[in-house]
C-alpha positions, 0 to 999 in steps of 0.5 A, spaced: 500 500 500 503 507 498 504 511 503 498 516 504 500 523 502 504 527 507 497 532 509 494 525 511 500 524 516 499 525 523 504 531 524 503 536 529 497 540 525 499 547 522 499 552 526 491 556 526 490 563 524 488 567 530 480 567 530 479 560 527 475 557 530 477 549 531 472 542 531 468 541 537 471 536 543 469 531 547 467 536 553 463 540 549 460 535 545 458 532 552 455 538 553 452 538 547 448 532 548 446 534 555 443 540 554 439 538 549 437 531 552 441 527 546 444 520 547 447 517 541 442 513 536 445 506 536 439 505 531 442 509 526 449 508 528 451 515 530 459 515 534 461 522 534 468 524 532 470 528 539 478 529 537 479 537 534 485 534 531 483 528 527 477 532 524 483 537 521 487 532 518 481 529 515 479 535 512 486 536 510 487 529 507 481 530 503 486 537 499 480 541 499 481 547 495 478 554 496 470 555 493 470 548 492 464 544 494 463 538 498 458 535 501 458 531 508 453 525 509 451 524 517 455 530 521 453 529 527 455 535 531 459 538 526 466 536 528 468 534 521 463 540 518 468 545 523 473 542 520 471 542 513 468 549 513 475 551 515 478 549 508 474 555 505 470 549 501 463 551 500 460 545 505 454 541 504 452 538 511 445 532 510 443 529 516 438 524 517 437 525 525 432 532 527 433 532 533 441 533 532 439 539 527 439 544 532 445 543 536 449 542 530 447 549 527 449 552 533 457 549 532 456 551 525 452 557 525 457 563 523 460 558 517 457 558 512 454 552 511 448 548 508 444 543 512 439 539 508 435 535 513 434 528 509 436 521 509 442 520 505 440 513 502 434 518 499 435 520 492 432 527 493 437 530 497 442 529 492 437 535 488 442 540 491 449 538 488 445 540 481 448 537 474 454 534 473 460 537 471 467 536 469 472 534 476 475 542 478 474 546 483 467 549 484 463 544 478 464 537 481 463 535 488 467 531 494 464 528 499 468 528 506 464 524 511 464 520 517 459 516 515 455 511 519 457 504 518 450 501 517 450 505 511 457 506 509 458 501 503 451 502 499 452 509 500 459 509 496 457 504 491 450 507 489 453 514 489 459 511 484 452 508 480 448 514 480 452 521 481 456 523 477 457 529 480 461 526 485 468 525 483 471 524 489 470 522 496 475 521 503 470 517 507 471 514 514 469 507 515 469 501 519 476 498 518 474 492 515 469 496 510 475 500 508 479 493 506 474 491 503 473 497 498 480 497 496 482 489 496 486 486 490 485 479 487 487 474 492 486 478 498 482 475 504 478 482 504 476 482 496 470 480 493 463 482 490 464 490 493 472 491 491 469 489 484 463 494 484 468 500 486 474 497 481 468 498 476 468 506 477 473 508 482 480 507 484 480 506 492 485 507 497 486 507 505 489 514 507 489 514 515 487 510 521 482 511 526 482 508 532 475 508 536 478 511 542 477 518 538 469 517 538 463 518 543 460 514 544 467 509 543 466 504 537 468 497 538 471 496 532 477 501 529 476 505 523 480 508 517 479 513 511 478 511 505 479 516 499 475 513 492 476 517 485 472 516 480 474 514 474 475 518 467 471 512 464 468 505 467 475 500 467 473 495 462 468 498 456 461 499 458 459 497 450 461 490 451 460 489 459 455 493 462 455 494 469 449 491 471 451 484 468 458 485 471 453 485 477 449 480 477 456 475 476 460 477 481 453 477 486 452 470 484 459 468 484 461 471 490 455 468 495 459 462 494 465 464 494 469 457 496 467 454 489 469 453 483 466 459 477 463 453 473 458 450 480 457 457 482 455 460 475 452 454 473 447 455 468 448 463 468 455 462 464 456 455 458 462 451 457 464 455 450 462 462 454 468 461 459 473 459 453 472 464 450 473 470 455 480 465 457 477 464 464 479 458 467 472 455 470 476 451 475 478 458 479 474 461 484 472 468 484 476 472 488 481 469 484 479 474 478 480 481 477 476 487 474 479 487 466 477 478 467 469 479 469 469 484 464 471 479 459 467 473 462 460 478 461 461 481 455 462 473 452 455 472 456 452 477 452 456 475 445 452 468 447 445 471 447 440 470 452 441 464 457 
């Protein structure tokens, strides 16, 4: 794995000019949930980052730009938000839980931020990132996010398929999440998610995160994950849909253990895997993305099964 950029790196952050307001800590987000009666919602999966400093070295790995925009999904009590806010980055905050809405404008208020009430994993807030445009400051957006681990997977993914407009993301995630997000073929983690990702992104873990930063404290660590976008999708869309991409590796990776001519039984002949130059006695974490474009474009070049 390369080393992380040197932004992400955990050196004594840079000094902050005089009146820059810094992320909440763990004091005064304890005394935000107890003025506002507030627990953490186990339901929705809420562990509020408290470390000021991980919040800006996010914030800093993310290599925000002025004017740039970004939107954060689940920013809690805003400690990220502050964060964000401070790159000059035009910030976009969607946060599922009303009750959280009040105290998170108070940490905000003053900064310029946006926040939309909605469930991320709800089309209709993404109205407010606007058409698609080309990947530089100012048209396409980031999204920076410590994102609740029950939605972390499908979110990234249904994004990459769905939103264009999102061109990059530094998410933190459940480690093992992260791992699996990044996996090459062969590896323990790889499987069904590592080939949709690969499909439109390149990923990769650009920090670690233990749990003792957050309240309240996760039993799992974490890690941040960078995803870009790719220029185009990594085989040809033409002759390998994304979705009959899908529907093999779905089929394939729920039995991961056997050999791809028992778990495509009856989905990929004999003749289709000889002529994608796959070997059916391999399993399917054997297989990287550029061998299941093959292996769907020489299904579909056999017609309908």
């Amino acid at each position: 794995m390369p080393p992380p950029p040197s932004a992400c790196r955990a050196e004594v952050p840079p000094a902050e000019p005089a009146g820059t307001r810094r992320p909440p800590g763990r004091a005064e987000t304890a005394e935000l949930l107890r003025r506002h009666g507030l627990v953490a919602s186990r339901a929705l999966g809420q562990n509020f980052l408290v470390e000021p400093g991980v919040a800006e070295r996010i914030a800093r790995c993310a290599a925000l730009q002025p004017g740039e925009r970004v939107v954060e999904v689940g920013p809690g009590l805003g400690a990220l938000t502050v964060a964000l806010a401070a790159t000059g980055a035009r910030v976009t905050a969607v946060e599922l839980d009303r009750h959280l809405l009040g105290p998170l404008e108070e940490v905000v208020a003053g900064l310029g931020v946006t926040l939309v009430h909605a469930d991320a994993m709800e089309p209709g807030w993404r109205k407010a990132l606007g058409p698609a445009g080309p990947a530089d400051p100012g048209a396409g957006w980031v999204l920076v996010a410590n994102l609740p681990y029950n939605i972390a997977t499908p979110l990234v993914l249904d994004l990459l398929r769905e939103e264009p407009a999102v061109h990059r993301m530094v998410v933190m995630v459940q480690r093992e999440v992260a791992e699996r997000l990044v996996a090459s073929p062969g590896s323990s983690r790889y499987g069904a998610v590592s080939v949709r990702l690969s499909y439109f992104a390149t990923a990769r873990i650009v920090m670690r995160v233990p749990p003792a930063v957050f309240l309240p404290r996760p039993k799992v660590d974490s890690a941040v994950v960078e995803v870009v976008r790719r220029a185009e999708p990594g085989v040809d869309p033409a002759k390998a849909p994304f979705a009959e991409i899908d529907e093999l590796v779905g089929r394939a990776f729920s039995h991961r253990r056997k050999m791809l001519r028992r778990s495509l039984a009856g989905v990929v002949a004999g003749e289709q895997f000889a002529a994608a130059g796959i070997d059916p006695s391999r399993r399917p974490e054997e297989l990287g993305l550029e061998e299941w474009g093959r292996l769907a474009a020489a299904r579909r070049a056999g017609g309908p099964r």
